[in-house]
TORPA-4810 file (N, C-alpha, C, O; in nm, 3 decimals):
<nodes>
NODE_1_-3.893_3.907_-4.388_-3.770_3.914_-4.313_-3.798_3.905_-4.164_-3.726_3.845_-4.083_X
NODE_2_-3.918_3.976_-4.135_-3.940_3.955_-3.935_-3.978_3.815_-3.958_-3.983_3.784_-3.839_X
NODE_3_-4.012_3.698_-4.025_-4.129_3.595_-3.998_-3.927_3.512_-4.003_-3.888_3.436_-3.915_X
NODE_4_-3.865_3.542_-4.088_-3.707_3.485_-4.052_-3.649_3.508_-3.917_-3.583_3.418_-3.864_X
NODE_5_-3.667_3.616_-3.860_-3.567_3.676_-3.784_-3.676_3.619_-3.668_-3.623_3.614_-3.557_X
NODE_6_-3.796_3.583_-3.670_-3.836_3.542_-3.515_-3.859_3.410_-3.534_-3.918_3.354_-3.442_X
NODE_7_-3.817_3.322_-3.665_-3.779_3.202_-3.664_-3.698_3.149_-3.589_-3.713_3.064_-3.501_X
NODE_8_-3.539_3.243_-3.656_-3.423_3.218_-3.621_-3.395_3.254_-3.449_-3.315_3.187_-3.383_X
NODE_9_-3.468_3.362_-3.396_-3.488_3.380_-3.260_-3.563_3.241_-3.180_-3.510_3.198_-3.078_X
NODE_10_-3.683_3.181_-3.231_-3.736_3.094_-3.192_-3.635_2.968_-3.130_-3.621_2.920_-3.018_X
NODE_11_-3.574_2.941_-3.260_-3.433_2.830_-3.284_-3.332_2.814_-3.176_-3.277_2.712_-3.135_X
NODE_12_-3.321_2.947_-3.138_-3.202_2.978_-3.086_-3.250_2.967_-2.886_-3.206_2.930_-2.777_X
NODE_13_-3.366_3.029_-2.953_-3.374_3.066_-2.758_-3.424_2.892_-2.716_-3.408_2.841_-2.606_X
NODE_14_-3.487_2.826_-2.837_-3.506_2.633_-2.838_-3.375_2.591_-2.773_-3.372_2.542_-2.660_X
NODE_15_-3.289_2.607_-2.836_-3.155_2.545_-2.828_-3.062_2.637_-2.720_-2.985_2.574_-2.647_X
NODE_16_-3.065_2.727_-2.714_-3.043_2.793_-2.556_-3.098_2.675_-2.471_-3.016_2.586_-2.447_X
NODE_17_-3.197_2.662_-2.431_-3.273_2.610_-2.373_-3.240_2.451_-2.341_-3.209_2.414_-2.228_X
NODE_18_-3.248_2.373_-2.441_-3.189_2.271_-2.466_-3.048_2.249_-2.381_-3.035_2.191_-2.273_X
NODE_19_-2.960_2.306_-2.452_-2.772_2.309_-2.362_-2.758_2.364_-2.300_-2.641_2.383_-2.265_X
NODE_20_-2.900_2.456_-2.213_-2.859_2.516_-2.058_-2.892_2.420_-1.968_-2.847_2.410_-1.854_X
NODE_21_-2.992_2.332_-2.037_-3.051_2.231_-1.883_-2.936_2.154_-1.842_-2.848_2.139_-1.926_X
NODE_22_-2.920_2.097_-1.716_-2.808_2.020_-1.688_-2.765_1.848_-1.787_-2.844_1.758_-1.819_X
NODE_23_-2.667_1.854_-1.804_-2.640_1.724_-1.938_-2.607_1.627_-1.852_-2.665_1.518_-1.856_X
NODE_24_-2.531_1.646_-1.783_-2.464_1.543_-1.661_-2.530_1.470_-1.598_-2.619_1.525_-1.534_X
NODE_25_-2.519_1.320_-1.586_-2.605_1.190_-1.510_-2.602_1.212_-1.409_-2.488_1.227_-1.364_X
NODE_26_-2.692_1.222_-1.333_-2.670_1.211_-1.185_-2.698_1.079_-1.106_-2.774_1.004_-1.166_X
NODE_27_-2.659_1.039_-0.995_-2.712_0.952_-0.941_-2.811_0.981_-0.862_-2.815_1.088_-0.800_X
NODE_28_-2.915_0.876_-0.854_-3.014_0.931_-0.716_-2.940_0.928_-0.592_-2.835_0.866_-0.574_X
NODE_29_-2.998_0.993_-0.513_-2.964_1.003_-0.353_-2.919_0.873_-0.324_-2.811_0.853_-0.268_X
NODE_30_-3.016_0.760_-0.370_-3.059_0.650_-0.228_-2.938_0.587_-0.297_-2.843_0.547_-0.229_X
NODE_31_-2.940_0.574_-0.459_-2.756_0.496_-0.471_-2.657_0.559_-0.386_-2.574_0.490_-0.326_X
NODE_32_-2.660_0.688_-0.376_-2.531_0.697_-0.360_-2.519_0.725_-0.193_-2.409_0.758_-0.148_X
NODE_33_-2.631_0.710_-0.105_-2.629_0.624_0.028_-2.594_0.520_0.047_-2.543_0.498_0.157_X
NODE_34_-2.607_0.401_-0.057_-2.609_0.261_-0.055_-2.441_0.276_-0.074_-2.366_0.246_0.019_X
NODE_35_-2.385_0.327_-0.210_-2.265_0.317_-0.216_-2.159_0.336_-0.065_-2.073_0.265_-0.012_X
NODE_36_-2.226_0.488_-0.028_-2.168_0.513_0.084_-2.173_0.407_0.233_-2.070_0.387_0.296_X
NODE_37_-2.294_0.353_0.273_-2.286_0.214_0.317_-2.194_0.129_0.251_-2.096_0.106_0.323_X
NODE_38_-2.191_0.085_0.162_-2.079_-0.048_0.140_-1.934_0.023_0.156_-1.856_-0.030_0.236_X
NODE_39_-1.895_0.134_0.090_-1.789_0.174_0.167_-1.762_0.145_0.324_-1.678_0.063_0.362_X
NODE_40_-1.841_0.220_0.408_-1.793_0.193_0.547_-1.825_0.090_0.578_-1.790_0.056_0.691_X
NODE_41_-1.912_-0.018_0.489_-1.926_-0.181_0.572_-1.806_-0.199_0.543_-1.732_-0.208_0.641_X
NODE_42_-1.734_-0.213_0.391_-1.615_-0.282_0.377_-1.467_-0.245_0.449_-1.369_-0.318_0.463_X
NODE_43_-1.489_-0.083_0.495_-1.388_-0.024_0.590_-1.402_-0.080_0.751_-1.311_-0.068_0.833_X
NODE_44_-1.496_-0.125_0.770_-1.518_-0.151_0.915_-1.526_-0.296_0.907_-1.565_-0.353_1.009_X
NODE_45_-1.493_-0.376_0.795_-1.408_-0.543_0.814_-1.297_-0.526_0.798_-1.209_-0.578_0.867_X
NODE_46_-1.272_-0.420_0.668_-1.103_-0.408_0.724_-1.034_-0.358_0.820_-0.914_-0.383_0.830_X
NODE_47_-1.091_-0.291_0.895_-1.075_-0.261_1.033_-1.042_-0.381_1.125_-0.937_-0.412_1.181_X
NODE_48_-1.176_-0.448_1.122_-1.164_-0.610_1.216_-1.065_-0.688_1.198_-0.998_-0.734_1.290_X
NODE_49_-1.043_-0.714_1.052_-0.949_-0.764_0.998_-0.833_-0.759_1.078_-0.789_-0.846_1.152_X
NODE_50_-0.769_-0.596_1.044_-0.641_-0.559_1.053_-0.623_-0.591_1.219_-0.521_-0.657_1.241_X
NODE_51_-0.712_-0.554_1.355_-0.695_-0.561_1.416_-0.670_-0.670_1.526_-0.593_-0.670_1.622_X
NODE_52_-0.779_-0.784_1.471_-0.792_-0.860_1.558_-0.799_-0.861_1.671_-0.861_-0.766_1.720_X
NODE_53_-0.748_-0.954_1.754_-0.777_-0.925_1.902_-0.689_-0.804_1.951_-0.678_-0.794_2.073_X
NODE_54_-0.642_-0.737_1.894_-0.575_-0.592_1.916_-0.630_-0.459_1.957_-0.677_-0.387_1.868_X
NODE_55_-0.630_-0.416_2.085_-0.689_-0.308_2.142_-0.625_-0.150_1.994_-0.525_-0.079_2.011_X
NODE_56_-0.687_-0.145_1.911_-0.639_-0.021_1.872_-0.771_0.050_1.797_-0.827_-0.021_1.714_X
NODE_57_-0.824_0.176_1.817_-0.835_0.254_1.752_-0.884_0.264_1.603_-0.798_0.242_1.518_X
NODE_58_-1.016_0.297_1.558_-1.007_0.301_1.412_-0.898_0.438_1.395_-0.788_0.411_1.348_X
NODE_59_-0.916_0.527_1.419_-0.839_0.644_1.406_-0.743_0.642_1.418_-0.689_0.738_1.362_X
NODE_60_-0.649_0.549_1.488_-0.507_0.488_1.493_-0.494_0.400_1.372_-0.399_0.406_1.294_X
NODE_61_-0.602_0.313_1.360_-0.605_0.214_1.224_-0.547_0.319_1.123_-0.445_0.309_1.056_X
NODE_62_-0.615_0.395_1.127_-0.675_0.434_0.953_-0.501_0.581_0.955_-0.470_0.635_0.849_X
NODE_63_-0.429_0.611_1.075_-0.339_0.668_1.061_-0.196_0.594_1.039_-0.113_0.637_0.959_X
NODE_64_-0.180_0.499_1.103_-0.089_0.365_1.067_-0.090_0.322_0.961_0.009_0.292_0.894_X
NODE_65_-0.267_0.307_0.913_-0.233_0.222_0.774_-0.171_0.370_0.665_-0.096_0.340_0.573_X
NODE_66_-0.188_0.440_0.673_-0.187_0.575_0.576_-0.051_0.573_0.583_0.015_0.547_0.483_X
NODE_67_0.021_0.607_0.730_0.217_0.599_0.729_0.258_0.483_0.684_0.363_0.504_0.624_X
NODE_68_0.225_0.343_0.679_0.239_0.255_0.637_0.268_0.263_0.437_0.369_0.259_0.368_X
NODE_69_0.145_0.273_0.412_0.111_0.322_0.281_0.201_0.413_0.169_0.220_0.413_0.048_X
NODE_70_0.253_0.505_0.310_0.333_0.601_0.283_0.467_0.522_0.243_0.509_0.529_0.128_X
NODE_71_0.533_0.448_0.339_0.614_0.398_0.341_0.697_0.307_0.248_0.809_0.312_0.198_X
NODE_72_0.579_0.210_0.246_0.564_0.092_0.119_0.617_0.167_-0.007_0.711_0.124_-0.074_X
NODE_73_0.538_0.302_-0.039_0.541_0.347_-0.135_0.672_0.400_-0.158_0.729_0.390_-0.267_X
NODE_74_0.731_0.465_-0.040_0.874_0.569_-0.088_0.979_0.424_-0.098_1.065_0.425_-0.186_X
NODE_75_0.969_0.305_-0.009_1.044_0.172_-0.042_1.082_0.122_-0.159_1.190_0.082_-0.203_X
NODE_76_0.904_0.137_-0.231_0.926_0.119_-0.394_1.022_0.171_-0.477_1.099_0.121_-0.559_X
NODE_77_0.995_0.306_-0.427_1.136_0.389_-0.521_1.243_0.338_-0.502_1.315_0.277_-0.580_X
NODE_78_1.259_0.372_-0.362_1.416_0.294_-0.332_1.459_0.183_-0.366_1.580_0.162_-0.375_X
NODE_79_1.348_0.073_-0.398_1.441_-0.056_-0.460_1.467_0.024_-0.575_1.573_0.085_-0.587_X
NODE_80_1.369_0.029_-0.666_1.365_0.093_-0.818_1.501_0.158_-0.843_1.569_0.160_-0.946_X
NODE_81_1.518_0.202_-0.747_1.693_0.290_-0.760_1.779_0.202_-0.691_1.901_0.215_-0.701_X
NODE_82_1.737_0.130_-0.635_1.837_-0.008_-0.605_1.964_0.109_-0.477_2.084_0.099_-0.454_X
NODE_83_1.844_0.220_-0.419_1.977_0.349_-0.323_1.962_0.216_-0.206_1.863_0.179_-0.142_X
NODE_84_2.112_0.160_-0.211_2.103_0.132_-0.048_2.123_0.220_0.073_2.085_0.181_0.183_X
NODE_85_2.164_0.305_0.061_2.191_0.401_0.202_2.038_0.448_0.233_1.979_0.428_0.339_X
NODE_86_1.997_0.499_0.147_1.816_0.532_0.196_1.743_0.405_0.212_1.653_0.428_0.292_X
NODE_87_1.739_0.303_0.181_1.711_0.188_0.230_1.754_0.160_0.390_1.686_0.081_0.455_X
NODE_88_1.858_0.221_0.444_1.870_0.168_0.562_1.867_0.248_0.673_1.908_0.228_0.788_X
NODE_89_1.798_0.370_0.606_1.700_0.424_0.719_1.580_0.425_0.762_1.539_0.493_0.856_X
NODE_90_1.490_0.318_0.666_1.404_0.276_0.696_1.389_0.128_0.793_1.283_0.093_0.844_X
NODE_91_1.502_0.061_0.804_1.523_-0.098_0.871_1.568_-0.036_1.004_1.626_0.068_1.034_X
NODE_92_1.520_-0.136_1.070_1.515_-0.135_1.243_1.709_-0.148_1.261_1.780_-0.186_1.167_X
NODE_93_1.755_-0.115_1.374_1.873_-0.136_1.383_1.899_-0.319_1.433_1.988_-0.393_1.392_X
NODE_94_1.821_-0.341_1.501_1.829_-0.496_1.544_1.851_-0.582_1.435_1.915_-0.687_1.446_X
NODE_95_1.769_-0.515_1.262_1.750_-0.584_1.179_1.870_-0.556_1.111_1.928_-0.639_1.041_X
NODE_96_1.895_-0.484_1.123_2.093_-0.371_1.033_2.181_-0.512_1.125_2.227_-0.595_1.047_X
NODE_97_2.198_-0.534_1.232_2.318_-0.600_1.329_2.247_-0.727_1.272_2.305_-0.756_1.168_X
NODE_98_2.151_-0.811_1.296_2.105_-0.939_1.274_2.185_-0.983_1.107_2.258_-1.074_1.068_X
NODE_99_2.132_-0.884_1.055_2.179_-0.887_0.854_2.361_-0.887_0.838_2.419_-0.950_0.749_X
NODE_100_2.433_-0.800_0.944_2.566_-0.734_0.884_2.604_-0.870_0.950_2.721_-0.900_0.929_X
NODE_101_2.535_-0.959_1.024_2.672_-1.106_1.090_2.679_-1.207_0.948_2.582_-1.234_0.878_X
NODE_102_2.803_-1.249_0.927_2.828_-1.320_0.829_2.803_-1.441_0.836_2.816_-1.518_0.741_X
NODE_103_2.750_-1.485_0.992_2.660_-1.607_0.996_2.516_-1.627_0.917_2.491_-1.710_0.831_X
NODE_104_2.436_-1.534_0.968_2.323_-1.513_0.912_2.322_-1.484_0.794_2.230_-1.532_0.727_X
NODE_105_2.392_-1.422_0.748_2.457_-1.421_0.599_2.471_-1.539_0.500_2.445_-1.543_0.380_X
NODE_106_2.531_-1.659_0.604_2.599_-1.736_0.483_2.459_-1.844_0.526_2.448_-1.939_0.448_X
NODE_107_2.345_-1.840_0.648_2.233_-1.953_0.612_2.138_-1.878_0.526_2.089_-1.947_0.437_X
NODE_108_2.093_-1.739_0.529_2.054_-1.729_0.391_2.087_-1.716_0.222_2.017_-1.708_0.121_X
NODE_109_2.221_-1.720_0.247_2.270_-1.813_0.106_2.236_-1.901_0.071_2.226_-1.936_-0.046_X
NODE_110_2.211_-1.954_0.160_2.201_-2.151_0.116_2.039_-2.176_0.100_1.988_-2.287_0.115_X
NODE_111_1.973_-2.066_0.070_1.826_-2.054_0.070_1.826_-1.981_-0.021_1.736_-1.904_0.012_X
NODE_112_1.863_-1.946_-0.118_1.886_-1.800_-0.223_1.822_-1.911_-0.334_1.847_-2.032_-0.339_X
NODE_113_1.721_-1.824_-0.432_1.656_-1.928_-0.578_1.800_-2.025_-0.626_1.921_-2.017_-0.607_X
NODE_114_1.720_-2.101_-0.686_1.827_-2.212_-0.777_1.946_-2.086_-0.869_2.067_-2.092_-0.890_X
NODE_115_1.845_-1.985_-0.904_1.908_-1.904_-1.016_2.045_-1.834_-0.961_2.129_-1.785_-1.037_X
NODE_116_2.054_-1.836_-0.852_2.149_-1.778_-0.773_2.206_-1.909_-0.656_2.223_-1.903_-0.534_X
NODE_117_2.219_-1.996_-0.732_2.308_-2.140_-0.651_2.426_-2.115_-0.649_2.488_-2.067_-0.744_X
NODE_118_2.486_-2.152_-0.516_2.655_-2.148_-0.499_2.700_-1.997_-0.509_2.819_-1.971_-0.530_X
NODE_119_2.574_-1.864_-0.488_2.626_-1.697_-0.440_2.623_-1.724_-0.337_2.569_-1.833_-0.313_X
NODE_120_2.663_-1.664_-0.248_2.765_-1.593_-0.095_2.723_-1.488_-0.049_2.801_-1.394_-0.065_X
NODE_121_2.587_-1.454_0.026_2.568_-1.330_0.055_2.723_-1.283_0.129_2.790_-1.366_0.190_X
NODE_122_2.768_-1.127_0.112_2.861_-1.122_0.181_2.803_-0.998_0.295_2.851_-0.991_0.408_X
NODE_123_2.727_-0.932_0.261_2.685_-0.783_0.302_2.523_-0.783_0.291_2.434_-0.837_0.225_X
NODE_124_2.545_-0.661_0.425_2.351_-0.669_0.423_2.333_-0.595_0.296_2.223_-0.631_0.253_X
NODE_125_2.392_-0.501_0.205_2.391_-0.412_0.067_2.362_-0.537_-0.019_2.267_-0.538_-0.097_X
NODE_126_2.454_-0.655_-0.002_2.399_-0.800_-0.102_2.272_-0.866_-0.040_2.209_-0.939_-0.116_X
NODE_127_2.233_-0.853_0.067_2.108_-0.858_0.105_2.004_-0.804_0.032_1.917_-0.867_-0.028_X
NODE_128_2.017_-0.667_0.040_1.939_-0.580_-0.006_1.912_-0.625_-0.177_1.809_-0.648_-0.240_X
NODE_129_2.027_-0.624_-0.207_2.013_-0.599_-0.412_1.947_-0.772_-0.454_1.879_-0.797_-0.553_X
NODE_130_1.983_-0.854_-0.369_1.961_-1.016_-0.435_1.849_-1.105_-0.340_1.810_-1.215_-0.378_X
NODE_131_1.793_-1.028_-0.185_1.720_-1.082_-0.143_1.548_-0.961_-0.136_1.434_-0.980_-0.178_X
NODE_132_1.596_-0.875_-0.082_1.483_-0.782_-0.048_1.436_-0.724_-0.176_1.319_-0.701_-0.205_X
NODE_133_1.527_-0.707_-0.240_1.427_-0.664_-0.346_1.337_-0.738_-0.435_1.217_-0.738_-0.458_X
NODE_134_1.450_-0.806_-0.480_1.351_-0.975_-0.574_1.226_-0.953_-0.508_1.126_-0.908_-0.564_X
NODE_135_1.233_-0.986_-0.387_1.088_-1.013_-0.290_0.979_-0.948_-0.306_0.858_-0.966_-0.297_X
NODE_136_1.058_-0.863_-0.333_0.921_-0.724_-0.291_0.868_-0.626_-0.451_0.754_-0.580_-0.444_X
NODE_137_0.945_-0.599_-0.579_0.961_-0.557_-0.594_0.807_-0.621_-0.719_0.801_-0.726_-0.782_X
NODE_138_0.741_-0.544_-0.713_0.609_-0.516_-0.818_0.477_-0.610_-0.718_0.389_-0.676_-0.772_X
NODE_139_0.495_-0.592_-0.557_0.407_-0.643_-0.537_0.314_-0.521_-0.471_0.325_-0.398_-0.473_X
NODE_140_0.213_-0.618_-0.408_0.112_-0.481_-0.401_0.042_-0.527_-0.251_0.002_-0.634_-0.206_X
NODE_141_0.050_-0.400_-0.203_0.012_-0.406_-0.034_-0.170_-0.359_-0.032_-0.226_-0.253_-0.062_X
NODE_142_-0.229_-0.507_0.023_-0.331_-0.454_-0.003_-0.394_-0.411_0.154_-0.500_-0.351_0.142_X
NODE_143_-0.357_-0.426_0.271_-0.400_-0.441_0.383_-0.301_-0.436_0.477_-0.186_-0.465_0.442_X
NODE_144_-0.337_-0.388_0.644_-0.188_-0.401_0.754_-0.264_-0.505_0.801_-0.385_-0.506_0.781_X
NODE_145_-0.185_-0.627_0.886_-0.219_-0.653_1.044_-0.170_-0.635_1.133_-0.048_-0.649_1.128_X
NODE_146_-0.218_-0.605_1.234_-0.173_-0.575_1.373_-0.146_-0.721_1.426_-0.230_-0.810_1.431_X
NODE_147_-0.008_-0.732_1.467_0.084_-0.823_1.576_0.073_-0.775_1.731_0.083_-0.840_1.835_X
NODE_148_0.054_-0.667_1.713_0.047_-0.603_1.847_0.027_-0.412_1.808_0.020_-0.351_1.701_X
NODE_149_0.023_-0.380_1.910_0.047_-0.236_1.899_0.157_-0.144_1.800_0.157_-0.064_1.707_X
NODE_150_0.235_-0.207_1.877_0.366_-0.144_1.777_0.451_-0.224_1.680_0.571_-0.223_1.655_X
NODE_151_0.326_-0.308_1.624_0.415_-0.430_1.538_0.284_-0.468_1.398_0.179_-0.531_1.411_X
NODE_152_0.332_-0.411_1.289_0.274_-0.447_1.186_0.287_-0.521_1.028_0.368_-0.488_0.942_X
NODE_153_0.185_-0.627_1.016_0.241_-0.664_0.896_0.156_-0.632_0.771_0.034_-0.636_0.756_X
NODE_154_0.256_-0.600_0.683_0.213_-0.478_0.539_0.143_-0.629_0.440_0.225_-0.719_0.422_X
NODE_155_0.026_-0.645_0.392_0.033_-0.792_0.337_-0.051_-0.791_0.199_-0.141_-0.707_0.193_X
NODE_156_-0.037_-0.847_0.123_-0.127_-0.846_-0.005_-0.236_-0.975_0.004_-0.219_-1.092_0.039_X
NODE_157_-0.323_-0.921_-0.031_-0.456_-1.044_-0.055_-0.501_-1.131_-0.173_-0.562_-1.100_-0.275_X
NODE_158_-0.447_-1.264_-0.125_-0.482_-1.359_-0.273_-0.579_-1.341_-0.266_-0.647_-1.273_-0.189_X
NODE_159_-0.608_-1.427_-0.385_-0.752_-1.433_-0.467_-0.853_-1.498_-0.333_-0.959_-1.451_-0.292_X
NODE_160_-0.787_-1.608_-0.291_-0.885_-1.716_-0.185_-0.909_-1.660_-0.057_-0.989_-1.715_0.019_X
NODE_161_-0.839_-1.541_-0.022_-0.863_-1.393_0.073_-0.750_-1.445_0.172_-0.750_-1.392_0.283_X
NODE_162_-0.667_-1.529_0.151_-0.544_-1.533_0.264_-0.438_-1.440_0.250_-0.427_-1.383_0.142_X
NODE_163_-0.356_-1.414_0.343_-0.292_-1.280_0.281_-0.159_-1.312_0.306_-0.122_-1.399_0.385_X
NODE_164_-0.091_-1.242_0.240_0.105_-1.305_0.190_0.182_-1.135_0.284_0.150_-1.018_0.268_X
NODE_165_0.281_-1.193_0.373_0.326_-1.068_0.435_0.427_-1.025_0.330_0.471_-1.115_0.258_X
NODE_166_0.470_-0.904_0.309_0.591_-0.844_0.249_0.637_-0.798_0.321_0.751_-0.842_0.330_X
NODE_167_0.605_-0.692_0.421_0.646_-0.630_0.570_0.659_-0.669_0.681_0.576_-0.757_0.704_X
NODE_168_0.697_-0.657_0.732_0.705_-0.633_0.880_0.723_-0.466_0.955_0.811_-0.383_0.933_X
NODE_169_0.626_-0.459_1.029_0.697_-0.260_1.067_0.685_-0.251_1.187_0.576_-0.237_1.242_X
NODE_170_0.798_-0.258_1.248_0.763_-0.218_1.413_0.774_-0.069_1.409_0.794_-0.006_1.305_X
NODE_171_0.759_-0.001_1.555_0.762_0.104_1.596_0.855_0.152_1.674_0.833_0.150_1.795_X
NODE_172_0.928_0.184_1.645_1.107_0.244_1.732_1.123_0.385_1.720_1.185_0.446_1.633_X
NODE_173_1.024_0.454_1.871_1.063_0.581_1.894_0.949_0.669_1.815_0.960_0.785_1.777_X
NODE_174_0.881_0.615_1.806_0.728_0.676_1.731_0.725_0.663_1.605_0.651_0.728_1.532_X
NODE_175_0.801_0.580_1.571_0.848_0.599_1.398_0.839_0.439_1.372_0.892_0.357_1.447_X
NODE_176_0.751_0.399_1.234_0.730_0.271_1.199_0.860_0.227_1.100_0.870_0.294_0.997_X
NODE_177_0.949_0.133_1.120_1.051_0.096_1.046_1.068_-0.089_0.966_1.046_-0.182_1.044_X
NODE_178_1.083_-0.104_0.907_1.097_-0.225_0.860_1.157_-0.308_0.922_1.271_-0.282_0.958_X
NODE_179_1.106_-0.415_0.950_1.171_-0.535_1.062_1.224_-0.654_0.925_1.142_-0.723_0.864_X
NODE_180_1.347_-0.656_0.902_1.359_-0.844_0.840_1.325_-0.927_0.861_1.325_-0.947_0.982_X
NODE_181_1.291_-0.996_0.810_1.268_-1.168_0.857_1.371_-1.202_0.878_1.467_-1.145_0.826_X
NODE_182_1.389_-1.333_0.984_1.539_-1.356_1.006_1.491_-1.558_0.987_1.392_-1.632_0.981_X
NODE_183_1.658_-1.565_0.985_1.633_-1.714_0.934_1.526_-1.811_1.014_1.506_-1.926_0.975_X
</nodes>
């Protein structure tokens, strides 16, 4: 019975032993230096990128692109709910007066898909539901550029690395707001 019982002790304090050592992969150091290099190489072209000949700030970069980010994102909802009134506290007022003239209105009608031939924008709200959203709605912001200081465009990156704007965001009063495209 002891030659069992300091078997079964043997076994145990084995296998103690065994599932106390650490199980989890680790990486070596020097990968996960290297990783950390290609991170900040690839943050510090998108930096160049975004800025271009633009006097700004990584620390301004990297806070713009984040409110930006922010933005894009709460937009999403708002088409998704198709709310126009919260939609139009995010648009510049220049862009609210440019949209509500029924001029500008009726030349982007005449530019509206085939699928919508011979509609009538009447309202920037028909703006909103039949132009801005179509546009925008399941795309994906992969990058800002800087136009200037207080002028940014929100843009996604094809495959061939050219990039497609969805945004426009100026800055009115410290606050980044959506600019329209106008005809």
């Amino acid at each position: 019975m002891n030659k069992k019982l300091l078997i079964t002790a043997i076994s145990f304090s084995l296998l103690f032993t065994l599932f106390s050592c650490e199980s989890s992969k680790q990486e070596p150091a020097s990968d996960k230096g290297k990783q950390e290099v290609a991170k900040s190489t690839e943050s510090d072209a998108e930096y160049k990128r975004s800025i271009g000949e633009i006097s700004v700030s990584k620390s301004t970069f990297e806070m713009d692109k984040k409110e930006i980010s922010k933005k894009v994102s709460e937009l999403n909802v708002i088409m998704r709910e198709a709310n126009y009134q919260r939609w139009l506290s995010y648009i510049d007022d220049e862009s609210i007066k440019y949209w509500s003239s029924q001029k500008n209105l009726s030349m982007a009608s005449q530019k509206l898909p085939k699928s919508l031939k011979g509609f009538k924008l009447r309202s920037l709200e028909e703006y909103f539901k039949f132009v801005f959203i179509p546009s925008r709605t399941g795309r994906n912001i992969d990058e800002i550029r800087y136009i200037n200081e207080n002028s940014i465009n929100a843009v996604q990156i094809k495959e061939d690395g050219s990039p497609i704007i969805y945004y426009t965001f100026i800055k009115v009063n410290g606050r980044w707001l959506v600019e329209l495209p106008r005809n």
